[in-house]
C-alpha positions in Angstrom: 102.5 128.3 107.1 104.1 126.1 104.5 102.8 126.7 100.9 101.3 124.1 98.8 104.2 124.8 96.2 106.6 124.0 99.0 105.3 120.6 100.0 108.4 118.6 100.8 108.2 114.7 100.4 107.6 113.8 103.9 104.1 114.8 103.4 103.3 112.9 100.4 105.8 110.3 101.4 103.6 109.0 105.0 102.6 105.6 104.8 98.9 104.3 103.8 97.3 102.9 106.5 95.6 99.2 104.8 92.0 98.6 105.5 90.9 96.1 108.0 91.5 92.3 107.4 87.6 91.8 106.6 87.5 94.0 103.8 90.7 92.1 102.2 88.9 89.1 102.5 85.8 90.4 101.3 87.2 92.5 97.8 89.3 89.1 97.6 86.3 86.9 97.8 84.5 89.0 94.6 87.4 89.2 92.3 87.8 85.9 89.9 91.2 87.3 89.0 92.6 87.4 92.8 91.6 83.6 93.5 93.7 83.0 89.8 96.5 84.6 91.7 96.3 82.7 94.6 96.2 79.4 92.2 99.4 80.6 90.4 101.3 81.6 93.3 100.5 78.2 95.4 101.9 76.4 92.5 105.4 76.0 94.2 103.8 75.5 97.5 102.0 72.3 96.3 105.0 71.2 94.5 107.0 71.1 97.7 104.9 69.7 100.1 102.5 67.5 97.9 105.2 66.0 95.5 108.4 67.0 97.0 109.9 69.8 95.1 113.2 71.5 95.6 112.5 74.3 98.8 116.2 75.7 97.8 115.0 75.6 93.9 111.6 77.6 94.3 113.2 80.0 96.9 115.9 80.8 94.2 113.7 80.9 91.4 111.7 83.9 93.6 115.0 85.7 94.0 116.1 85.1 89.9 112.5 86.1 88.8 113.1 89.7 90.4 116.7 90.4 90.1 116.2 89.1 86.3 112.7 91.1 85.7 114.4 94.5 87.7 117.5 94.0 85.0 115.2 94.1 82.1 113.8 97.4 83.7 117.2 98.7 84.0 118.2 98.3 80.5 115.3 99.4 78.7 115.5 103.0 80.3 119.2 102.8 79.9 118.6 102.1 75.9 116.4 105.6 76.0 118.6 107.6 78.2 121.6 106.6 75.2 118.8 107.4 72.4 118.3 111.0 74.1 122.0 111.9 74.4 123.9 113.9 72.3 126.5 112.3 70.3 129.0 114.8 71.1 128.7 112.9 74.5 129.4 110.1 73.4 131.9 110.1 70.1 132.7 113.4 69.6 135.1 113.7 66.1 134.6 109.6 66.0 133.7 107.4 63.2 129.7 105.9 63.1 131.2 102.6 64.3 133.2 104.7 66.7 130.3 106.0 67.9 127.9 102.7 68.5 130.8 101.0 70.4 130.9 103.7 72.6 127.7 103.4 73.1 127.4 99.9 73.8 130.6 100.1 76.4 128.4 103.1 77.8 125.3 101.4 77.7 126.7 98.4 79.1 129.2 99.7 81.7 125.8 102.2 82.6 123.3 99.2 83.0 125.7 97.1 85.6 126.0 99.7 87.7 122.6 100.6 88.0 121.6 97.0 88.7 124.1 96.5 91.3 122.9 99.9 93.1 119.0 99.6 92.0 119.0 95.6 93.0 121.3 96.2 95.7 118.7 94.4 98.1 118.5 91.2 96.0 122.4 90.9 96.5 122.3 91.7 100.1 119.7 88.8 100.8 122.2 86.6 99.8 123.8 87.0 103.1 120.7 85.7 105.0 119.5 82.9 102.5 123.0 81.5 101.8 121.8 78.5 103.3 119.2 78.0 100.6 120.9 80.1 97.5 124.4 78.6 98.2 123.4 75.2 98.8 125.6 72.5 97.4 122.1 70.6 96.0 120.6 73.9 94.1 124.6 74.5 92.4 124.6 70.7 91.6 120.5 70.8 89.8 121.1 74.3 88.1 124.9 73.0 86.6 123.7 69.6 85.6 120.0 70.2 84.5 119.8 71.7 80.6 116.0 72.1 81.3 116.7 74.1 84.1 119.1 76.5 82.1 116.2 76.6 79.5 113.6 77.7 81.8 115.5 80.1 83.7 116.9 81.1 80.1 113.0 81.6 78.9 112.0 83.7 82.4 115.0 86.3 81.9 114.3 86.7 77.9 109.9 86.6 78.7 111.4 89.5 81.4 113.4 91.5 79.0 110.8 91.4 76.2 108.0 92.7 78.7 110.3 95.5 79.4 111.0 96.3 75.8 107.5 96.0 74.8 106.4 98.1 77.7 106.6 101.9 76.5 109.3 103.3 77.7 110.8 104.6 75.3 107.9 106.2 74.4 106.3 107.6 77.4 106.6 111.7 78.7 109.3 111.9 81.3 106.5 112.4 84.3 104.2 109.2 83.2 107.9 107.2 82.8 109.4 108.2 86.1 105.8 107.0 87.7 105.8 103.7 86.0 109.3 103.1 86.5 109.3 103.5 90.2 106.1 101.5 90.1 107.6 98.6 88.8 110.7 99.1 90.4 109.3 99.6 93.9 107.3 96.4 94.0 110.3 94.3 93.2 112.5 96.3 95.8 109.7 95.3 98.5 109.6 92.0 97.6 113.6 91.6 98.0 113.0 93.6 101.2 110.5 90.9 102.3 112.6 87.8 101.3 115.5 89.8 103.8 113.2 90.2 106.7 111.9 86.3 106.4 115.3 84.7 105.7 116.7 87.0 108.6 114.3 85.8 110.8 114.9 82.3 110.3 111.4 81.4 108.4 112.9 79.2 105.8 110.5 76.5 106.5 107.7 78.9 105.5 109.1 81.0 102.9 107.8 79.9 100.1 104.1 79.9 101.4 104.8 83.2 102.3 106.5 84.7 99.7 103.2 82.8 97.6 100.7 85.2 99.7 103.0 87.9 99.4 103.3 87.8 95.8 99.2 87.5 95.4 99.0 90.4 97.7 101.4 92.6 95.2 99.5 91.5 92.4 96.1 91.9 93.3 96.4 95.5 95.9 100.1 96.8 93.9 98.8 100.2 95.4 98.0 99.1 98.3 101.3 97.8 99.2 103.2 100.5 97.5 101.1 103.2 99.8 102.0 101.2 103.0 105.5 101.5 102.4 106.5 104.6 100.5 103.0 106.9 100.9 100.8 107.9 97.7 101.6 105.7 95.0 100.2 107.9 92.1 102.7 110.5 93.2 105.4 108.2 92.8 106.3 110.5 89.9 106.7 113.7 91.9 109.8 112.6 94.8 112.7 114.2 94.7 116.6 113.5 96.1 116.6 116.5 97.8 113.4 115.7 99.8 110.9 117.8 98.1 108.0 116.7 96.0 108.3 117.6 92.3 105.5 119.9 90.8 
């Protein structure tokens, strides 16, 4: 018999199964804050169909919101990990200025990385939306349009300074590795989800779509989380090696 100690990560790993459609609807009907949701998330949807918004332009702005907000996550746990390491790994006999350019070229050379391999997904959904994020229209209204380079310019900064202002730095390494994954997870599932609609050729609804979806994340987080990676308050405990940390 396998010991509690010994639990591997399968076990706490196993999909949630989500209640029934009726009680969605129900908890959704009695929550003022999920119908504010809804009324934030259908913004773009009325846009396009009501007064003839840019598809291609709300479709990228999805994908730029969480490659942009996962970024900011990124670099505020890299700024710890370089506040936690020893400066012999880092400058050794070197001079103080020595030292903080190292750690910026660290820092820096650190945080791309870790975006490319943490928002792999957002670059791979490229390849199925290049119809949309590659179109000749959206390159021509993001180069020639300053208030579009302000407003996407506003979203990243808002994105970082969240992520600054969020704790990090300051949290235990359990309650940190939970919040992280949290936040991390949620924008990995909805680059997973843009993949799996572009992929299946629902362009013509994505944006509807990803509007439900994103009112779904942001009113059951756990909910969605469980159905796709298994207890989310033990998001904390998973290991590499397949075992659940204790």
């Amino acid at each position: 018999m396998t010991r509690p100690e010994e639990e591997t990560a399968s076990d706490a790993t196993r999909p949630i199964a989500l209640p029934s459609l009726s009680q969605h609807l129900r908890e959704f009907a009695r929550n003022p804050q999920a119908w504010a949701a809804l009324g934030r998330n259908l913004i773009p949807v009325v846009g396009i169909y009501a007064f003839g918004w840019s598809a291609a332009l709300s479709v990228f702005s999805y994908w730029f919101d969480g490659l942009t907000a996962l970024a900011a996550i990124v670099a505020a746990v890299v700024l710890r990990l370089l506040r936690e390491m020893p400066e012999k790994e880092i400058g050794g006999q070197r001079s103080e200025i020595g030292k903080m350019v190292g750690k910026i070229f660290l820092g820096a050379g650190t945080w791309a990385f870790l975006v490319v391999i943490v928002g792999l997904r957002y670059l791979i959904v490229i390849i199925p939306m290049n119809k949309i994020l590659l179109d000749e229209e959206l390159r021509r209204q993001l180069v020639q349009s300053p208030v579009l380079w302000l407003t996407f310019g506003a979203l990243a900064v808002g994105h970082f300074w969240k992520a600054f202002q969020a704790g990090y730095d300051a949290m235990p390494e359990n309650q940190l590795r939970q919040r992280v994954r949290w936040d991390v997870y949620l924008l990995v599932l909805r680059a997973g989800a843009m993949f799996i609609m572009a992929a299946q050729g629902l362009y013509f609804i994505l944006v509807p779509l990803m509007a439900l979806l994103l009112t779904y994340m942001e009113v059951w987080p756990g909910r969605a989380l469980g159905a796709v990676w298994g207890d989310p308050s033990r998001l904390w405990e998973y290991e590499p090696d397949g075992k659940t940390k204790r």
